[in-house]
C-alpha atoms as a printed R data frame, in Angstrom:
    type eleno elety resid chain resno       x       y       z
1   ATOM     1    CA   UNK     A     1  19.952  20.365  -0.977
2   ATOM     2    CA   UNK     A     2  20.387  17.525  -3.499
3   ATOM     3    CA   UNK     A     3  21.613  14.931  -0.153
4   ATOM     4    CA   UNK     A     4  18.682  16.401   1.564
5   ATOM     5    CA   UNK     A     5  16.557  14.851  -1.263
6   ATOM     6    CA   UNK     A     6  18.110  12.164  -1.387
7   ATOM     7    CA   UNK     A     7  17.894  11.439   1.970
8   ATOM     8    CA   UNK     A     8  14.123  12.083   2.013
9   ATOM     9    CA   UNK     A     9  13.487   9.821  -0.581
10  ATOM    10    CA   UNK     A    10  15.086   7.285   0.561
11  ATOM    11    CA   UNK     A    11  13.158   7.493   3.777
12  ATOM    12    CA   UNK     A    12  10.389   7.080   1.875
13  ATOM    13    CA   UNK     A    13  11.139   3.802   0.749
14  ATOM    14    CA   UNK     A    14  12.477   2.125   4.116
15  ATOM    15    CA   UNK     A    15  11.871   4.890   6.960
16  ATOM    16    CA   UNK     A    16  14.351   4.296   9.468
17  ATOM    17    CA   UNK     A    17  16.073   6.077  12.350
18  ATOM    18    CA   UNK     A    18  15.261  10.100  13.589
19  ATOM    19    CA   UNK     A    19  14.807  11.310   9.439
20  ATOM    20    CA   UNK     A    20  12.394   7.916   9.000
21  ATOM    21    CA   UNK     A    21  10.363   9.113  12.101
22  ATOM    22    CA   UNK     A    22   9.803  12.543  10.291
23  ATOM    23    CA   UNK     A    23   9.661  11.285   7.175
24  ATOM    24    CA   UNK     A    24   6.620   8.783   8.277
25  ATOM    25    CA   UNK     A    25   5.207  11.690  10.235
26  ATOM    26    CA   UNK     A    26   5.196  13.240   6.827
27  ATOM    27    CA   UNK     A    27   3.423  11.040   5.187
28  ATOM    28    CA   UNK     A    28   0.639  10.280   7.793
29  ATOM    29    CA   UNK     A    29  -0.614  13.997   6.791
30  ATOM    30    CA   UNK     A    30  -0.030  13.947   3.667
31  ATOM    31    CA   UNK     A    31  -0.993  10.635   1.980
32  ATOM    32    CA   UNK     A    32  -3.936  10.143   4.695
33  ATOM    33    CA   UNK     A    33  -6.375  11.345   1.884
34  ATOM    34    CA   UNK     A    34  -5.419   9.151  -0.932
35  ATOM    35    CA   UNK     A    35  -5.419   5.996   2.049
36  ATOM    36    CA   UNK     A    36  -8.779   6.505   3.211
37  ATOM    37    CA   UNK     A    37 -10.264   7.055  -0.503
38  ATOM    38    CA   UNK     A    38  -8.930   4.035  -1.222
39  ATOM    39    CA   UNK     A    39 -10.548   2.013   2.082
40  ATOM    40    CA   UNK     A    40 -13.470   3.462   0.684
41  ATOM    41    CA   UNK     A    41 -13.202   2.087  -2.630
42  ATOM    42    CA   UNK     A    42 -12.582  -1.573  -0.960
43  ATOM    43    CA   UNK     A    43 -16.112  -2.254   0.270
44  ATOM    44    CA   UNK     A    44 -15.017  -4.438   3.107
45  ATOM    45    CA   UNK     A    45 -17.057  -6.516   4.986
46  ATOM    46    CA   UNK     A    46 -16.830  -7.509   8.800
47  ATOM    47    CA   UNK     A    47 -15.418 -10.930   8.448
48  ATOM    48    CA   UNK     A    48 -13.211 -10.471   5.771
49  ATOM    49    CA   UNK     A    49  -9.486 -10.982   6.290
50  ATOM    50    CA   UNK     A    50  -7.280  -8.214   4.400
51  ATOM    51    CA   UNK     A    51  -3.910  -7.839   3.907
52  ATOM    52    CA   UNK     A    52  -2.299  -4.218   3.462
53  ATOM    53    CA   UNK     A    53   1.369  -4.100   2.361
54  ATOM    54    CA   UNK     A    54   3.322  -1.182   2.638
55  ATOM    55    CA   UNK     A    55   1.354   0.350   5.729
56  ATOM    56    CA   UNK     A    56   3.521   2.920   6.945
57  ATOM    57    CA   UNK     A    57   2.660   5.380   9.245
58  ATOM    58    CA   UNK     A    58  -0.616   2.784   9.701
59  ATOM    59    CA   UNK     A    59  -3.376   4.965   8.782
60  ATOM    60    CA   UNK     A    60  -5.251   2.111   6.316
61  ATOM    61    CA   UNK     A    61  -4.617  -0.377   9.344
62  ATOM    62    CA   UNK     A    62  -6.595   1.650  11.652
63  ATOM    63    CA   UNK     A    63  -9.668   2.194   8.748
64  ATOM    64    CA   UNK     A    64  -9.432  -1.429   7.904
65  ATOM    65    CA   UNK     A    65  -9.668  -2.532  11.653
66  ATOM    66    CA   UNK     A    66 -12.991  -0.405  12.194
67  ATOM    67    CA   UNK     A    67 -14.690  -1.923   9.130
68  ATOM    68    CA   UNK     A    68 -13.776  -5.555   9.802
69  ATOM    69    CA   UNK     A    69 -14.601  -5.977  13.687
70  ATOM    70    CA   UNK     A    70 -14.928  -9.585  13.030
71  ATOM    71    CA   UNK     A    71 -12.053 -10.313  10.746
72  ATOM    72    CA   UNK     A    72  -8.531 -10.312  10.337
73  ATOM    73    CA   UNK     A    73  -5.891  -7.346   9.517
74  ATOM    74    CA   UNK     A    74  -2.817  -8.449   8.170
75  ATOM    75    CA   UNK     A    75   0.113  -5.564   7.681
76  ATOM    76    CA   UNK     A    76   3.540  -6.275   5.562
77  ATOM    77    CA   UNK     A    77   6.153  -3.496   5.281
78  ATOM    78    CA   UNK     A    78   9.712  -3.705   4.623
79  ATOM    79    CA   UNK     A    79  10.726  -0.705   7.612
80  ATOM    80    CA   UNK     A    80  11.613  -1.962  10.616
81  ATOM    81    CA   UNK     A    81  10.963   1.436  12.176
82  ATOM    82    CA   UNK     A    82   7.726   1.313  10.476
83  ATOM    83    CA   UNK     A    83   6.347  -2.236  12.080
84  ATOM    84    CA   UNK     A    84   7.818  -1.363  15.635
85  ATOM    85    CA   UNK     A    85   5.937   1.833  15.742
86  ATOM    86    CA   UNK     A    86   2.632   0.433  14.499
87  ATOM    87    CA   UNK     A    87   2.912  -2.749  16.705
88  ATOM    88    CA   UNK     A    88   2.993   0.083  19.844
89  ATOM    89    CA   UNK     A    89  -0.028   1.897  18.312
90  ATOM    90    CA   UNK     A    90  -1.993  -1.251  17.903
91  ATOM    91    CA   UNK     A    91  -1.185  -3.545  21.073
92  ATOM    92    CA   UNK     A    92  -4.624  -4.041  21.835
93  ATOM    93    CA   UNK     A    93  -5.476  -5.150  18.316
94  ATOM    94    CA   UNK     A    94  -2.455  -7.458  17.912
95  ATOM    95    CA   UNK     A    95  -3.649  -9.292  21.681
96  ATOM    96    CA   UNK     A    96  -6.972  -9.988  21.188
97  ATOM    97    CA   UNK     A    97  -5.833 -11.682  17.424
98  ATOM    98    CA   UNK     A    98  -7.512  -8.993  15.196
99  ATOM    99    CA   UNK     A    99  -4.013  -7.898  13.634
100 ATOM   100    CA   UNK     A   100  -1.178  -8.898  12.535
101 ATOM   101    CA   UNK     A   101   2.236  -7.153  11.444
102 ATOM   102    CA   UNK     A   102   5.584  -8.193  10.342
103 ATOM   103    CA   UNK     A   103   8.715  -6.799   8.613
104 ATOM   104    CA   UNK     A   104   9.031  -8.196   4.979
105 ATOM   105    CA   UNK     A   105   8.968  -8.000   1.428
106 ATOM   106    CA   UNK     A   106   5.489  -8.005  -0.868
107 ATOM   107    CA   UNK     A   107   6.924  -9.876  -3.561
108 ATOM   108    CA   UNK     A   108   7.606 -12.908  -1.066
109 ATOM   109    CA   UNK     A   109   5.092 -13.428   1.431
110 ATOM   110    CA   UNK     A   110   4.517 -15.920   3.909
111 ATOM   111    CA   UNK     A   111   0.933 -16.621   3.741
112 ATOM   112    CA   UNK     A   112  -1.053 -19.718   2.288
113 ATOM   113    CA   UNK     A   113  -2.123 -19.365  -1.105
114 ATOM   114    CA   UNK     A   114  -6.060 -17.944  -1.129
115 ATOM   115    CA   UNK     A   115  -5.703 -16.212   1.856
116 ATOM   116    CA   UNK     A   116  -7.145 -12.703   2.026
117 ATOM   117    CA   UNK     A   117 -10.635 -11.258   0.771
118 ATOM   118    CA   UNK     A   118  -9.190  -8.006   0.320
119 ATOM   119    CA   UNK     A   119  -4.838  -6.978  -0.536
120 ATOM   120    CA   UNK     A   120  -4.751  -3.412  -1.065
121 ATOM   121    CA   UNK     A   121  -1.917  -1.234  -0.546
122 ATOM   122    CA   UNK     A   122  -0.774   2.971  -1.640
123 ATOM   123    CA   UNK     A   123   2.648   4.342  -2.980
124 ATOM   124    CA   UNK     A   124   4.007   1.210  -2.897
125 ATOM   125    CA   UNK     A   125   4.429  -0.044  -6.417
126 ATOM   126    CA   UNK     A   126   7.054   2.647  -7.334
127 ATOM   127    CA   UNK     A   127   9.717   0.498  -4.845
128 ATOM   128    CA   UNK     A   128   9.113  -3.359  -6.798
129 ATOM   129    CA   UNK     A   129  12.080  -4.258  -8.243
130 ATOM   130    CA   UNK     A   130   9.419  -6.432 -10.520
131 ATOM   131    CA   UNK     A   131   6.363  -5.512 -10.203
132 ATOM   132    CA   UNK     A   132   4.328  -7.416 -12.346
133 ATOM   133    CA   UNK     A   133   6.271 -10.285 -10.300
134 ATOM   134    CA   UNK     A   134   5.576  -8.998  -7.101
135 ATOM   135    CA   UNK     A   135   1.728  -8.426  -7.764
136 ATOM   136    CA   UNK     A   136   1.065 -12.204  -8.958
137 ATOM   137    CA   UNK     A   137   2.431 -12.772  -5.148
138 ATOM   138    CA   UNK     A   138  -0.123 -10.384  -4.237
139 ATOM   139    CA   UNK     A   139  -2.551 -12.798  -6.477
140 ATOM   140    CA   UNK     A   140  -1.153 -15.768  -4.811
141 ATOM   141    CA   UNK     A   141  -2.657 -15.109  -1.323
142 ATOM   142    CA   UNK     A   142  -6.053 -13.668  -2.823
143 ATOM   143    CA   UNK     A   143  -9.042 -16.151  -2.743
144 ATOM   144    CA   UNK     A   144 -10.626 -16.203  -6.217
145 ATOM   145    CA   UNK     A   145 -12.396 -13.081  -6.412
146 ATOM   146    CA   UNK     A   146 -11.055 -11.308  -4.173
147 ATOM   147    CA   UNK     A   147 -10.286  -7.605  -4.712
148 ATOM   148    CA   UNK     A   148  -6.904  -6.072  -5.046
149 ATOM   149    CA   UNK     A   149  -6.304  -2.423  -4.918
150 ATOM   150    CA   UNK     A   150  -3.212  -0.054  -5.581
151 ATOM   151    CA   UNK     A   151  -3.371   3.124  -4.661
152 ATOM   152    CA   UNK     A   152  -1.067   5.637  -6.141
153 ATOM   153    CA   UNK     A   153  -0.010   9.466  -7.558
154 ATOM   154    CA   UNK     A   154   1.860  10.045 -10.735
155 ATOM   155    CA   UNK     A   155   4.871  11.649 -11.237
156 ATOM   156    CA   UNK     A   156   2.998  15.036 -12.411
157 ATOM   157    CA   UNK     A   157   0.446  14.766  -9.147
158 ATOM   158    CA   UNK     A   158   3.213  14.771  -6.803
159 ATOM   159    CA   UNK     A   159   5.053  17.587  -5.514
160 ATOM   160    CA   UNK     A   160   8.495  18.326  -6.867
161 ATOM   161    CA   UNK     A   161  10.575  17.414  -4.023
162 ATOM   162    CA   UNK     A   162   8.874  14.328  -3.339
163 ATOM   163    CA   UNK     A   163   9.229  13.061  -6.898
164 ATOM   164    CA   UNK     A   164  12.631  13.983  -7.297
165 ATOM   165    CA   UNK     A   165  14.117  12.071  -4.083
166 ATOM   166    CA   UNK     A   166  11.851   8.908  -5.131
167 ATOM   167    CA   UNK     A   167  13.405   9.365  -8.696
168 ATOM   168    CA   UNK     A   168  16.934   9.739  -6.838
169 ATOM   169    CA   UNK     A   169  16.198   6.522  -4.098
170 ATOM   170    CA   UNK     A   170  15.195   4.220  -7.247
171 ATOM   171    CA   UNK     A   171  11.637   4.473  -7.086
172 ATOM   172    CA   UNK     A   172   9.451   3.715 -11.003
173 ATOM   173    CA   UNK     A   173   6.879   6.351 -11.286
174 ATOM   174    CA   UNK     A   174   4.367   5.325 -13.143
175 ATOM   175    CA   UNK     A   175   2.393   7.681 -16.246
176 ATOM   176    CA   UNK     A   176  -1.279   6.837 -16.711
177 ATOM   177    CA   UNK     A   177  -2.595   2.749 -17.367
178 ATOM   178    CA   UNK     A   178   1.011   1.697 -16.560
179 ATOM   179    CA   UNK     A   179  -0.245   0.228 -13.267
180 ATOM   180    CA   UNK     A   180  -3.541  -1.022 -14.938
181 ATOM   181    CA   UNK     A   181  -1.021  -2.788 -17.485
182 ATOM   182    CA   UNK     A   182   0.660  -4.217 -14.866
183 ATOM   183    CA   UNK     A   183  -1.971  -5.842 -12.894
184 ATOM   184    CA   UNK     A   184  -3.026  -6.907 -15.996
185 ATOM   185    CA   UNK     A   185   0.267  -9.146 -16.767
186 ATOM   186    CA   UNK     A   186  -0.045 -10.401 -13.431
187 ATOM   187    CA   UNK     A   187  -3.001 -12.303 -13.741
188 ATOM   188    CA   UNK     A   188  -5.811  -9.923 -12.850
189 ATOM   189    CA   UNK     A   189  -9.712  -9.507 -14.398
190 ATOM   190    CA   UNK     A   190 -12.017  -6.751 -14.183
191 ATOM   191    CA   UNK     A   191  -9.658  -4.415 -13.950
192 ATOM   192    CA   UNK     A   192 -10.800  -0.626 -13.535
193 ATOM   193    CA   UNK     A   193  -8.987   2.488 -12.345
194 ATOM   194    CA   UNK     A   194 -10.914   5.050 -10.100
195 ATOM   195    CA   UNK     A   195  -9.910   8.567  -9.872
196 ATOM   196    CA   UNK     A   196  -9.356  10.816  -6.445
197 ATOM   197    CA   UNK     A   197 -11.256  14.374  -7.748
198 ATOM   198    CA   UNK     A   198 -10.047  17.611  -6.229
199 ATOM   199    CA   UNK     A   199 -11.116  21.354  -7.289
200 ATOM   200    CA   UNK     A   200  -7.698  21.162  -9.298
201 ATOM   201    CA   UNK     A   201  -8.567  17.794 -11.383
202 ATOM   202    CA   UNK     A   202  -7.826  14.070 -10.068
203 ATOM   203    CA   UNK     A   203  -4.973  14.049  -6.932
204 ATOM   204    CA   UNK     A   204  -4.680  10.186  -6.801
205 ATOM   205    CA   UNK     A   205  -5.515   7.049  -8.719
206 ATOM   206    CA   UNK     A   206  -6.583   3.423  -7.144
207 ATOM   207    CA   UNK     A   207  -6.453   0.296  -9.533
208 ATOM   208    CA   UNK     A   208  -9.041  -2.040  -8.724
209 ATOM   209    CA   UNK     A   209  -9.023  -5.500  -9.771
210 ATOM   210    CA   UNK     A   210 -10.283  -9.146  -9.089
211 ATOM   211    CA   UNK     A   211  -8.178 -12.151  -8.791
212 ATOM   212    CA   UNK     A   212  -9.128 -14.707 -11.442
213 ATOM   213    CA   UNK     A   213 -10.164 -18.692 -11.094
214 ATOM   214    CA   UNK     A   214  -7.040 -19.658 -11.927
């Protein structure tokens, strides 16, 4: 049982292979609430070019694609597994130049500074080695003013299993303002966290913040 965990958790931090397929099968059903809440929370508009990192299973890409018909979708995820499978999903998108995806790491992109409207991205801070590093990158490619959003659970939202095997892979989890502090050392104004309500209290958290003058 413990290698079991182990192995899911580390699957949920770079899917890959037959357990990576389930795993991102996995969490297509079961993060898809906490992704959309967040696209709503973006307020995207049709030209706007926004950059998702971390996208998984893809369910944000496909959101952010239907509310910016006129702009660009940029995806970043470390899984191999992960950008093959969304590439196939999204062929049409990627030929007519609406999207673009590619294997890599958040904290070391490849895009111009002041690039994006809009960098959002869910469950993906626990994996930073340094995050307050890795979100000034994030802050890098963000025109001035631009909205950044992280969408996340903590440790006490998620479900046993799930937090143990992140715990187990190396993920952070973080307790409550711990992101918002973190977004903060990066760089980051007008910083605000929203909360996902359910009958049993909030399920998920999204920081929002904008990226300063400079």
């Amino acid at each position: 049982m413990q290698r079991l965990t182990q192995v899911i958790g580390s699957n949920l931090r770079h899917p890959r292979g037959p357990m990576g397929r389930l795993t991102a099968r996995l969490m297509r059903q079961g993060n898809a609430s906490l992704n959309l809440w967040m696209v709503e929370r973006l307020a995207v508009k049709p030209r706007d070019r926004v950059l998702e990192v971390g996208f998984g299973p893809g369910v944000v890409l496909a959101e952010l694609l239907i509310r910016v018909p006129d702009g660009i979708v940029v995806g970043v995820d470390a899984s191999e597994l992960m950008v093959r499978q969304a590439r196939s999903r999204h062929a049409a998108d990627i030929t007519a130049g609406r999207l673009e995806l590619r294997q890599g790491d958040a904290g070391s992109l490849s895009d111009s500074d002041e690039s994006f409207d809009v960098v959002c991205g869910t469950h993906v801070i626990y994996f930073w080695p340094d995050p307050v590093a890795t979100v000034r990158e994030l802050g890098r490619v963000l025109r001035p003013g631009g909205t950044l959003a992280l969408a996340y659970q903590e440790r006490d939202r998620m479900p046993g299993r799930a937090a143990l095997g992140l715990s187990q892979a190396g993920a952070r989890l973080f307790g409550p303002g711990e992101v918002e502090n973190v977004v903060r050392a990066a760089g980051f104004v007008d910083i605000r966290t929203e909360f996902q309500s359910t009958p049993d209290g909030p399920a998920g958290f999204c920081v929002l913040a904008m990226a300063s003058a400079g």
